[in-house]
Structure formats: C-alpha cells, structure tokens
Backbone as CSV, one residue per row, in Angstrom:
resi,resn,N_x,N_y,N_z,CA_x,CA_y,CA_z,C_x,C_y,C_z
1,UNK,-15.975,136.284,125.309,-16.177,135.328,124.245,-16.383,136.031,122.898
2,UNK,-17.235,137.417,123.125,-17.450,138.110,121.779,-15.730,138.829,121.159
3,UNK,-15.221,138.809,121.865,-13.661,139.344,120.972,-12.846,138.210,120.524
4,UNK,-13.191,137.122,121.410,-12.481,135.774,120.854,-13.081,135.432,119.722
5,UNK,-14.212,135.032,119.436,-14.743,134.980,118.033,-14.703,136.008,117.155
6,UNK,-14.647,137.224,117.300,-14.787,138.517,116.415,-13.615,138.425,115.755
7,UNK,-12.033,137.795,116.483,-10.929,138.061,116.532,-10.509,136.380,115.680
8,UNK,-11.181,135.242,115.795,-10.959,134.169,114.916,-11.905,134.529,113.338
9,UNK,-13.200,134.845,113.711,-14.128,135.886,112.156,-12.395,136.523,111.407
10,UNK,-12.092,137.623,111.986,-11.060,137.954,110.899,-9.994,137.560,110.815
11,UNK,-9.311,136.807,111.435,-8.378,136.009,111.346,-8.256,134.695,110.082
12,UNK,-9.475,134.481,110.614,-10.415,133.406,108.899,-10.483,133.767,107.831
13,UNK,-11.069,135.037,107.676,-11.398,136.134,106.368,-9.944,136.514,105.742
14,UNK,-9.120,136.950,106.589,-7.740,137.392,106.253,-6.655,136.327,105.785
15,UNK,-6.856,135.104,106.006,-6.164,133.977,105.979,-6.783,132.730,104.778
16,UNK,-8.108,133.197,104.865,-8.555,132.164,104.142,-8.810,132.954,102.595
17,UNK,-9.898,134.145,102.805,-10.434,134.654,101.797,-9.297,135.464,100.789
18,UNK,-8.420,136.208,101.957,-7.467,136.928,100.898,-6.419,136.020,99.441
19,UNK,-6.254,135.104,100.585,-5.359,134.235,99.381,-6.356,133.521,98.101
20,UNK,-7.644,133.532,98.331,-8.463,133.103,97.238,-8.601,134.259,95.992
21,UNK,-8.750,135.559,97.260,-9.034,136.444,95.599,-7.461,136.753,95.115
22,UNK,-6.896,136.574,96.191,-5.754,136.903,95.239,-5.136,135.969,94.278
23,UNK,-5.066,134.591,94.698,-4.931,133.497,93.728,-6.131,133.688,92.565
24,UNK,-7.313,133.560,92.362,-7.804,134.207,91.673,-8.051,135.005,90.453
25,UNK,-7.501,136.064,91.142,-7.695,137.421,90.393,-6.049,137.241,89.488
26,UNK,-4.977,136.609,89.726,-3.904,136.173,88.937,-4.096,134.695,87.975
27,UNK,-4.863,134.169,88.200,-5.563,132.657,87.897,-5.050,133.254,85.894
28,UNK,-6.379,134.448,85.460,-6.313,134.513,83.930,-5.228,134.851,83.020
29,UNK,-4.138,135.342,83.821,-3.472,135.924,83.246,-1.747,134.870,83.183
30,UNK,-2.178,134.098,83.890,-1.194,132.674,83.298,-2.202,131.715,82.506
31,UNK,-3.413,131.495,82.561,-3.975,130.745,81.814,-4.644,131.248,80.416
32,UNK,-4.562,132.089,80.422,-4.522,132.528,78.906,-3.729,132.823,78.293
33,UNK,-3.568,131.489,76.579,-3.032,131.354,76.084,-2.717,132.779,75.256
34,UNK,-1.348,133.047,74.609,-0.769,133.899,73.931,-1.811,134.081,72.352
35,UNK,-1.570,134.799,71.743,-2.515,135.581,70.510,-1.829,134.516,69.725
36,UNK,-1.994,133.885,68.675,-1.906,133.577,67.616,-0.561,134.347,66.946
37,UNK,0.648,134.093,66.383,1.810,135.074,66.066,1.645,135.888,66.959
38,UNK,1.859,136.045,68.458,2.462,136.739,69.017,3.871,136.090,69.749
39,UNK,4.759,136.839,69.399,6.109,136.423,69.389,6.718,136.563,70.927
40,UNK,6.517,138.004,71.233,6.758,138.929,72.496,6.458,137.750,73.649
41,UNK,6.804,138.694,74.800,6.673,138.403,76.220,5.534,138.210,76.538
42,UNK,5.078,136.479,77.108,4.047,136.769,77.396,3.665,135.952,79.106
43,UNK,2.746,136.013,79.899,2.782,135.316,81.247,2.232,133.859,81.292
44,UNK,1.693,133.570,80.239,1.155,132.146,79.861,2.057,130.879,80.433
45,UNK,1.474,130.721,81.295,2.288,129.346,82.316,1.533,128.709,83.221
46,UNK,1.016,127.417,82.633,0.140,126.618,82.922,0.488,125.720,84.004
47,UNK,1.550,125.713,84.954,2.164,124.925,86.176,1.688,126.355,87.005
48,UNK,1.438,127.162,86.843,2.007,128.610,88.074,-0.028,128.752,88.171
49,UNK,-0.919,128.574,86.783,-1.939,128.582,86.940,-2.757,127.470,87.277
50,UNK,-2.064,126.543,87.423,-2.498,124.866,88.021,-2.127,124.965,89.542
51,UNK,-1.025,125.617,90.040,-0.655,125.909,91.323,-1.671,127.266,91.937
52,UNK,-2.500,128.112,91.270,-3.097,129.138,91.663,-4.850,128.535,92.272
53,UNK,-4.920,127.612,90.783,-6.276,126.775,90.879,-6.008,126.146,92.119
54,UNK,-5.381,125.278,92.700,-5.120,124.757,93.914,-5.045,124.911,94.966
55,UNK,-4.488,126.816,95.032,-4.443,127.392,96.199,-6.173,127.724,96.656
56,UNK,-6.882,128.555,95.012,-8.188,128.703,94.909,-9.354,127.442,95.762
57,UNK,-8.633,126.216,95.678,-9.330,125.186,95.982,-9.304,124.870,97.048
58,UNK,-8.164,124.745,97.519,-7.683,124.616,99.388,-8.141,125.420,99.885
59,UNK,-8.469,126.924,99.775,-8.461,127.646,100.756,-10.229,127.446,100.475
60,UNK,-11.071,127.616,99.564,-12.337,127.748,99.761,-12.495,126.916,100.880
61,UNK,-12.160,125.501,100.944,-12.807,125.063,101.985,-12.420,124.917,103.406
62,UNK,-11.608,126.285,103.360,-10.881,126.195,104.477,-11.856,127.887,104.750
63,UNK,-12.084,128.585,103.922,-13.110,129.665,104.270,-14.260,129.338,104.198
64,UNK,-14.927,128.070,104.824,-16.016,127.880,105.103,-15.801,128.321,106.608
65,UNK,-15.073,128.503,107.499,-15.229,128.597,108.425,-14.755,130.577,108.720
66,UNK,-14.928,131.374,108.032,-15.829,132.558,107.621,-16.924,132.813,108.114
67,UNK,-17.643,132.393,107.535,-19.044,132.823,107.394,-19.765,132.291,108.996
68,UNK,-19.325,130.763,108.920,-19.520,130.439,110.199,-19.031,130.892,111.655
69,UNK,-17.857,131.593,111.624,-17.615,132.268,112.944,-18.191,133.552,112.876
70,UNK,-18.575,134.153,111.546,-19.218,135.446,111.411,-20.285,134.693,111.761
71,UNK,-21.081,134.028,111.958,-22.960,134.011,112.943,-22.989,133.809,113.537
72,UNK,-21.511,133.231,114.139,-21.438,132.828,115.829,-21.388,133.687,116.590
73,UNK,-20.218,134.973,115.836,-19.522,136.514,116.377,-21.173,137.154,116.565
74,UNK,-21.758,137.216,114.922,-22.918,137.957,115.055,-24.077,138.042,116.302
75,UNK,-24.272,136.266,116.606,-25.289,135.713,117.698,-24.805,135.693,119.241
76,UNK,-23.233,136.318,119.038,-23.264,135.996,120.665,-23.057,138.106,120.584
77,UNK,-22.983,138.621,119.407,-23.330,140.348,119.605,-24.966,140.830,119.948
78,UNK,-25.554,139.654,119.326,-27.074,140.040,119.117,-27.425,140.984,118.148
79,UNK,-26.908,140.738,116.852,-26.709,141.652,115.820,-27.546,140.647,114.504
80,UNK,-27.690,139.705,114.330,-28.077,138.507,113.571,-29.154,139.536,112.977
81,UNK,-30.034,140.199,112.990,-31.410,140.826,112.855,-30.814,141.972,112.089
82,UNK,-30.123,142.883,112.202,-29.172,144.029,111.670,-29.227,143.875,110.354
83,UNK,-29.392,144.940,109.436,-29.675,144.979,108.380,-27.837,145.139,107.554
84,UNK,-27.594,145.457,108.323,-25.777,145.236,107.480,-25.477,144.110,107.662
85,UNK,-25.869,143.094,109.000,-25.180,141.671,108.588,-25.909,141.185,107.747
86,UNK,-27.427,141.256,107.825,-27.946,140.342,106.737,-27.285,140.375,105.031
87,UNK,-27.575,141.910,104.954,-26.740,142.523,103.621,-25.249,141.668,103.106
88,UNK,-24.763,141.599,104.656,-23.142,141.268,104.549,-23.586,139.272,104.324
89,UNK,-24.382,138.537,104.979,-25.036,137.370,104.852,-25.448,137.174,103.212
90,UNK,-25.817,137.829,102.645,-26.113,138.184,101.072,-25.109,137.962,100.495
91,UNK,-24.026,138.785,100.581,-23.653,139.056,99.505,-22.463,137.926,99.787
92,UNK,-22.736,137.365,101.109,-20.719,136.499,101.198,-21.345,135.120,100.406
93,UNK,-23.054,134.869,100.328,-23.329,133.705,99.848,-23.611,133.839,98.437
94,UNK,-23.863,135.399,97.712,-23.556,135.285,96.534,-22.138,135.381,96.039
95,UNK,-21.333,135.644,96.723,-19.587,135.363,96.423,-19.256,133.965,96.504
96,UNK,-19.620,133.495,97.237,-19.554,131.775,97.571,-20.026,131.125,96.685
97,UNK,-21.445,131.457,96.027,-21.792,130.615,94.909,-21.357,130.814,93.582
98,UNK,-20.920,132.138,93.089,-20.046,132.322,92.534,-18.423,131.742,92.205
99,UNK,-17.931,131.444,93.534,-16.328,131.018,93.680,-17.246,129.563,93.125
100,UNK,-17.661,129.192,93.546,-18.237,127.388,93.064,-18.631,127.061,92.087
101,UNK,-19.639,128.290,91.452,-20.055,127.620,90.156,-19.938,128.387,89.149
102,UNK,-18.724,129.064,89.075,-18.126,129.935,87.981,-16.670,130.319,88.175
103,UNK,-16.194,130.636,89.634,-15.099,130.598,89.085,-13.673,129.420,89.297
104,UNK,-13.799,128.454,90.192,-13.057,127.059,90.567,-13.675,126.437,89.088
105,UNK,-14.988,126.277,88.386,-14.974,125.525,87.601,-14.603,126.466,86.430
106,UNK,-14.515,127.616,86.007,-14.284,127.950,84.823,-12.385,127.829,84.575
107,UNK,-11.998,127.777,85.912,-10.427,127.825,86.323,-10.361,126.433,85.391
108,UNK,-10.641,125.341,86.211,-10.648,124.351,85.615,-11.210,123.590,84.392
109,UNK,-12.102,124.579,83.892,-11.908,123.979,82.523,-10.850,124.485,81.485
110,UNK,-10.623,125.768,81.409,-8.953,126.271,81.284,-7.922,125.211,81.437
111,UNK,-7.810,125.000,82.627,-6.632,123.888,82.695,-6.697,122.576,82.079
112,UNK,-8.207,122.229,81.730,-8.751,120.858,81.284,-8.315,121.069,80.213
113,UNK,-8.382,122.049,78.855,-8.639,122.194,78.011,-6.974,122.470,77.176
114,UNK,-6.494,121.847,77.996,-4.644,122.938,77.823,-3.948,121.145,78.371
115,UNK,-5.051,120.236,79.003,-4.056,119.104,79.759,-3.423,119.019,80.685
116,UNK,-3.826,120.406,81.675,-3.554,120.356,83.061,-4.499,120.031,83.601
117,UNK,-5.334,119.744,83.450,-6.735,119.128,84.317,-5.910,117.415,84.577
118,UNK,-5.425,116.535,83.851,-4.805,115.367,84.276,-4.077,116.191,85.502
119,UNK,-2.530,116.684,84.957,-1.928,117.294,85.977,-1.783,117.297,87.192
120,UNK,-3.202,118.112,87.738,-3.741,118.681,88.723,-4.612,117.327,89.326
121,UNK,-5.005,116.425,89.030,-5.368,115.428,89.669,-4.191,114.597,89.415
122,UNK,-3.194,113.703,88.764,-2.217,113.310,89.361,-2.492,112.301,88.100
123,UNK,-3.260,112.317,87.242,-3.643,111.258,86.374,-2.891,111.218,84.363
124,UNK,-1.907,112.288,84.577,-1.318,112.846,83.612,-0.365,113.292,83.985
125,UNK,-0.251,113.407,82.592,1.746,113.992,82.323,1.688,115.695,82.414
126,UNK,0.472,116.418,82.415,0.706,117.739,81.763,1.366,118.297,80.813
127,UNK,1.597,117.423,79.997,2.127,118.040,78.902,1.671,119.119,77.701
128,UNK,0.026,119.283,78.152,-0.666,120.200,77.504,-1.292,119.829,76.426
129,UNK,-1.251,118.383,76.107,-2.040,117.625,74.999,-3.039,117.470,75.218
130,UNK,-4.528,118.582,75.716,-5.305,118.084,75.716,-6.410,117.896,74.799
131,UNK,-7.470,117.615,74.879,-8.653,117.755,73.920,-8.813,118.929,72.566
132,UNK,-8.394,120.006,72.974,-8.301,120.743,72.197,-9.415,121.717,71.224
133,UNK,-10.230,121.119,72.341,-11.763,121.722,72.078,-12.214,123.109,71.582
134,UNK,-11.250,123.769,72.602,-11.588,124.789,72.288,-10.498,125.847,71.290
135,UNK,-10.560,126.867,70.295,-9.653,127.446,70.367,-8.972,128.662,70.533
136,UNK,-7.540,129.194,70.680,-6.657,129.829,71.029,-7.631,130.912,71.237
137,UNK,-8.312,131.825,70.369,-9.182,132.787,70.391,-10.995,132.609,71.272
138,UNK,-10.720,131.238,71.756,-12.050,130.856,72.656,-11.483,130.792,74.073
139,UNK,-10.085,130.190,73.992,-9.667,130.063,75.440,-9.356,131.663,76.152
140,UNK,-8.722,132.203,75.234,-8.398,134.102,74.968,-9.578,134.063,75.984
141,UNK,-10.929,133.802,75.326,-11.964,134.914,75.741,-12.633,134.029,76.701
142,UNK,-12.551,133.144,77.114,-12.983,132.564,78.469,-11.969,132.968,79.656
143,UNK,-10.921,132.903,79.332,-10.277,133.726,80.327,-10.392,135.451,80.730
144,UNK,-10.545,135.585,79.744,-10.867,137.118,79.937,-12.364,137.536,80.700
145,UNK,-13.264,136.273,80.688,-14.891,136.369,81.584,-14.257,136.116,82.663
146,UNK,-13.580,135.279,82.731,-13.136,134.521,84.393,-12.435,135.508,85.081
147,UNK,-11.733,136.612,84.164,-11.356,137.282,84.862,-12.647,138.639,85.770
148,UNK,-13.381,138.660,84.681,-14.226,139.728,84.769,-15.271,139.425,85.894
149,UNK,-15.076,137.421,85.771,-16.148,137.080,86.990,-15.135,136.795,88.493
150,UNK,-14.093,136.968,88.467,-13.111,137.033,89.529,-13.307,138.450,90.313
151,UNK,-13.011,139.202,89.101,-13.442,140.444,89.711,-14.482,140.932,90.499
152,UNK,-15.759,140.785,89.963,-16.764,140.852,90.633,-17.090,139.567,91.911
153,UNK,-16.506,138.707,92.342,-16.195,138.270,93.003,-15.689,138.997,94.282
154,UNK,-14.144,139.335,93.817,-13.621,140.224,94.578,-14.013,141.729,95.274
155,UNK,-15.447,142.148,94.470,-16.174,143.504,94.659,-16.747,142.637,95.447
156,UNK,-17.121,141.705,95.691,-18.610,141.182,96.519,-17.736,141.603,97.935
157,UNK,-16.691,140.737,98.140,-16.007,140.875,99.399,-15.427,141.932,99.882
158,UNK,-14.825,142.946,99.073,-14.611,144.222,99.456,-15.992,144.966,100.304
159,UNK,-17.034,144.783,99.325,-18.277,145.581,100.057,-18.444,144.768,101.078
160,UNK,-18.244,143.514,101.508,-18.846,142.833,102.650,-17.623,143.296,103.677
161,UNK,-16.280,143.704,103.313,-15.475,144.074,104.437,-16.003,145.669,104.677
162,UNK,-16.562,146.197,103.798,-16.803,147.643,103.971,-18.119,147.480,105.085
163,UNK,-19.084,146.568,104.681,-20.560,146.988,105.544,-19.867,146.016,106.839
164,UNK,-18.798,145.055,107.176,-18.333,144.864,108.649,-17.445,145.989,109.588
165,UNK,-16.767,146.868,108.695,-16.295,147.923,109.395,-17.327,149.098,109.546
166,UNK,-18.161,149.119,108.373,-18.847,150.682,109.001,-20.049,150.561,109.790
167,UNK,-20.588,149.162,109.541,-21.854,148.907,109.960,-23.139,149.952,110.018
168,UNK,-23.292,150.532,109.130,-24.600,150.975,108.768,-25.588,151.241,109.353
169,UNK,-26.171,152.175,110.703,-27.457,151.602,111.063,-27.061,151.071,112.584
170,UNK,-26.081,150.520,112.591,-25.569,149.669,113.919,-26.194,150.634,115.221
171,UNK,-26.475,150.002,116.217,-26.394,150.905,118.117,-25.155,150.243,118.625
172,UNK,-24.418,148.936,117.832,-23.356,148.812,118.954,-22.180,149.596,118.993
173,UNK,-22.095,150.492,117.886,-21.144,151.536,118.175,-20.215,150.819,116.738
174,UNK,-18.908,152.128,116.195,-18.413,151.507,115.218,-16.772,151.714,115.463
C-alpha cells in the first residue's frame, strides 16, 4: 500500500504542481504590458496569459490532492513525526497560501485591469477596455512582483522536492 500511495504522492506533484509553476512562472511575461514607445518585439498577449491564469487555476485544485496523498504516504511510512516532512508540511502550506493569496489573485488583477478578467469568466468581449486603473508603468511593475512572487513560489517547491528525496535525518533509508 506504501508504494501505491508514494507512487500516486508523485504522480500528483508531477502532474498537478509542475504545470502550475510552469504556467506561472510564464503568466508575467505575456501580461505585461509593453514600455510606453516601445516599438520592437514584444510577448505581451493577453489570450495566451488568460489561458496560463486558467491552467494556474485548474490545476491548483486539482493539487490539493498533493499534499493529501503526501500524509497518507507519510502515515502509512510512520514518518508524520520526521523533521523533513514536517519542514516539507511547512513549506508546501506556505507555497499554497501564497499560490492563493498572491499569486492566482495578482494574475487576475492583471487580466482585470487590461479587460480580460470579463473574458476569462465569459461575461465580456475581451477586448481590453478595461477600467484602466492602473497605469502602463504600474501594470510594468506589478507584473514584475508577480513574477518575483512566482518565483519564490517555485523555490518553495523545489526545496520541498529536495527535503522528499534526501530526507534529512530519515532511518528509513534514502
């Protein structure tokens, strides 16, 4: 039973989590708008970053079931007490609260703020007429945090795949 769950744990992580940071971590760099007179090539494409937000969105709640086969894997190892899962318990719920309350909503206010927020719920044209709240040089630099908080996002989970492979401390062997 412990390899059948160990073996759905990463199957989940690999399926669910990878496509988040990687949708993600590409999220800023279509949603931030071009410089003011900049003429050149640029990746700004608000359908490809409305389609990234979406993937970001589907899969979180499809990597809820992560964490949960990781305490099932953990409790039928007898490892729950282990100072690397707890560590690894840490840090997947400060990545989690993170993906929720900084980076799905900072995604989406980007898209709100551009008139893909209709779009993306089905209630608009997307034509990019939106509010206009913010500008060109505010959206610039909110994307550029989102990226910086994507990132560190993405460090959370790297170290949590690092302390599940080396396990730290472990007797069950590595």
């Amino acid at each position: 039973m412990t390899k059948l769950l160990l073996s759905l744990h990463v199957l989940a992580s690999i399926l669910a989590v990878g496509p988040i940071t990687v949708a993600a971590s590409m999220f800023p760099r279509y949603a931030k708008p071009p410089a003011p007179g900049d003429d050149g090539p640029h990746d700004h494409d608000l359908r490809t970053a409305a389609f990234l937000h979406k993937i970001c969105r589907g899969y979180a709640v499809v990597g809820i079931a992560v964490p949960v086969l990781g305490l099932a894997t953990g409790a039928q190892m007898g490892v729950l007490g282990d100072a690397w899962l707890v560590a690894s318990i840490v840090l997947t719920t400060i990545a989690a609260a993170l993906l929720m309350s900084m980076v799905l909503p900072g995604q989406r206010e980007l898209l709100e703020e551009e008139g893909e927020g209709e779009h993306l719920s089905g209630t608009g044209t997307g034509t990019g007429a939106g509010s206009g709240a913010l500008t060109v040089a505010a959206r610039r630099s909110a994307a550029a945090r989102l990226a910086m908080t994507t990132g560190i996002f993405n460090l959370l989970w790297a170290t949590v795949v690092v302390l599940m492979i080396v396990r730290p401390g472990s007797t069950t062997g590595a």
